[in-house]
C-alpha positions in Angstrom: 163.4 -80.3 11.2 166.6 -78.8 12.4 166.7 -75.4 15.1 167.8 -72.9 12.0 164.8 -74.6 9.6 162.5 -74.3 12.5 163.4 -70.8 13.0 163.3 -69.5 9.0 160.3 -71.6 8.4 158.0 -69.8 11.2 155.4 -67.3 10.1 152.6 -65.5 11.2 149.4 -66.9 10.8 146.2 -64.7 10.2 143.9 -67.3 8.8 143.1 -70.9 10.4 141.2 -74.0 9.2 138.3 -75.1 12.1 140.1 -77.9 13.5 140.8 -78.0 17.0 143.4 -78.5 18.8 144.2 -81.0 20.9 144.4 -79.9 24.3 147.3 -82.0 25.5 149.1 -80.7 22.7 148.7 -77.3 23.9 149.9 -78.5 27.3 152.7 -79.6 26.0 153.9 -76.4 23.9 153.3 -74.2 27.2 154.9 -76.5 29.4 157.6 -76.5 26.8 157.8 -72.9 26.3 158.2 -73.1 30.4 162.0 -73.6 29.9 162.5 -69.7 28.7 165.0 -67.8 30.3 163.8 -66.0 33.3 165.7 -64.2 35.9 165.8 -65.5 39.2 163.4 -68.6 38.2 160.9 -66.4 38.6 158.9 -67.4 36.0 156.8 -64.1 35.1 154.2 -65.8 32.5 150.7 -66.0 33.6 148.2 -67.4 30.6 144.5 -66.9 30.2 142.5 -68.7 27.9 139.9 -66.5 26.4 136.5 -67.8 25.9 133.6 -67.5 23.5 132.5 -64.7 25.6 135.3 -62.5 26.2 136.5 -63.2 22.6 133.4 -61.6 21.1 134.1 -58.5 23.6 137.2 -58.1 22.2 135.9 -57.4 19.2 138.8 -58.4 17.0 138.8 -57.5 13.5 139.0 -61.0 11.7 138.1 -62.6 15.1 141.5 -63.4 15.7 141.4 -65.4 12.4 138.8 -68.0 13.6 141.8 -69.4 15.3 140.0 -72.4 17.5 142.3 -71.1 21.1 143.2 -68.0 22.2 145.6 -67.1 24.6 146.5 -63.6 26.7 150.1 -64.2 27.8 151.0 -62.0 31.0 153.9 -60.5 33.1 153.6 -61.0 36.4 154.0 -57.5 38.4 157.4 -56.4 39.6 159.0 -54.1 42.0 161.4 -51.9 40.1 161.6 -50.9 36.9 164.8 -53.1 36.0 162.5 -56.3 37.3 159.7 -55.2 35.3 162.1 -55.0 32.6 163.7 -58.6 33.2 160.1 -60.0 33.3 158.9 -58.4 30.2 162.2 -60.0 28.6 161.5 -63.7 29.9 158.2 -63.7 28.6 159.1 -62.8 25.1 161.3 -65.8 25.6 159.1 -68.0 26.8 156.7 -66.5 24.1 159.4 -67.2 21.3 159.2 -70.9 22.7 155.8 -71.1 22.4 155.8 -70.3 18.8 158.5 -71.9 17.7 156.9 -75.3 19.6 153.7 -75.2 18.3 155.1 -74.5 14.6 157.3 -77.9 14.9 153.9 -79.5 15.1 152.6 -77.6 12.0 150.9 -75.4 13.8 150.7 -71.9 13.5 150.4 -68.5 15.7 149.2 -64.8 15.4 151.2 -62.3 17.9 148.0 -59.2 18.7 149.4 -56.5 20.7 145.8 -55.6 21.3 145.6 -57.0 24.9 147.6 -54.2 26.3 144.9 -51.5 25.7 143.1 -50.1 28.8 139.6 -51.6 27.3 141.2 -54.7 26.7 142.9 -55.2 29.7 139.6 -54.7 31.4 137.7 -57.5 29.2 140.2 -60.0 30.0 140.3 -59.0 33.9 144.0 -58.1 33.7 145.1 -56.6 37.3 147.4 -53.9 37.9 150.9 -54.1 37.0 150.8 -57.0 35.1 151.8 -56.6 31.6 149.7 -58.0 28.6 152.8 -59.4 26.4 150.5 -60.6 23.8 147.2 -62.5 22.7 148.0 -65.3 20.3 145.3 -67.3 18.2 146.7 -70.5 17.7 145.4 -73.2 15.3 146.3 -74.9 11.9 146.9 -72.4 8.9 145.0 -71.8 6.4 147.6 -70.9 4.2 151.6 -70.1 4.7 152.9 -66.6 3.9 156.3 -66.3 1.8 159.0 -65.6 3.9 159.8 -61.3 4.0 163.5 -60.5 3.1 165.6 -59.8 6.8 167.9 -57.1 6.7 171.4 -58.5 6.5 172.7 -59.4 10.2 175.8 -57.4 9.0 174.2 -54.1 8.4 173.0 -54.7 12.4 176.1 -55.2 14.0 178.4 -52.8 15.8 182.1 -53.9 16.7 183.0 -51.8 20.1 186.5 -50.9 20.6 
């Protein structure tokens, strides 16, 4: 599949089948993901895999889709603002890796902002001044959504003199 396929074709996923997934596999796609951007070679991400346990906790709505992994993606503290800034930036990078690695292998991905909430934060032992990018249920979809129009690129850009 070429880059721009693998970029159009990419949807989120709110409902998976049981299978697992293979844990090497996952390696892979983090380790992948790795190669993101990142200021400095800082490397901001931090990952914790969310058990059973803290999963239930977290009280998810559709339990995260019965996804079979879930992940908390962190950014690691920084010491100004503008750093804080550049980290939040790498890991949407290295999240956007992520994604886009695990859907080249067919599978699919959920984005939940919910990890940033003070509750939240708390279940999953988040310390201060990192930054709770995202929890992502990961697994094999149940079904594909259609893709949603995109506003035309056009109507977003802005020539400067």
């Amino acid at each position: 599949m070429s880059m721009d396929q693998l970029i159009r074709t990419r949807r989120t996923i709110k409902s998976f089948k049981p299978d697992p997934i293979a844990e090497t596999a996952l390696l892979h796609w983090l380790e992948t993901a790795s190669y993101a951007p990142n200021h400095r070679m800082n490397e901001p991400w931090e990952l914790l895999r969310v058990g059973p346990a803290t999963r239930a906790k977290l009280n998810h709505k559709t339990d995260f889709g019965h996804a079979p992994v879930v992940l908390a993606l962190l950014s690691k503290p920084a010491a100004t603002a503008f750093e804080r800034d550049e980290n939040l930036l790498a890991v949407a990078c290295f999240a956007q890796n992520f994604l886009l690695a695990a859907h080249e292998a067919g599978v699919g991905a959920y984005w939940a902002s919910m990890g940033a909430l003070p509750q939240n934060r708390e279940i999953l032992g988040v310390q201060e001044g990192y930054d709770v990018v995202g929890l992502f249920a990961i697994g094999y979809p149940e079904e594909i959504p259609n893709v949603r129009p995109r506003t035309s690129i056009a109507d977003k850009l802005t020539l400067l003199p």
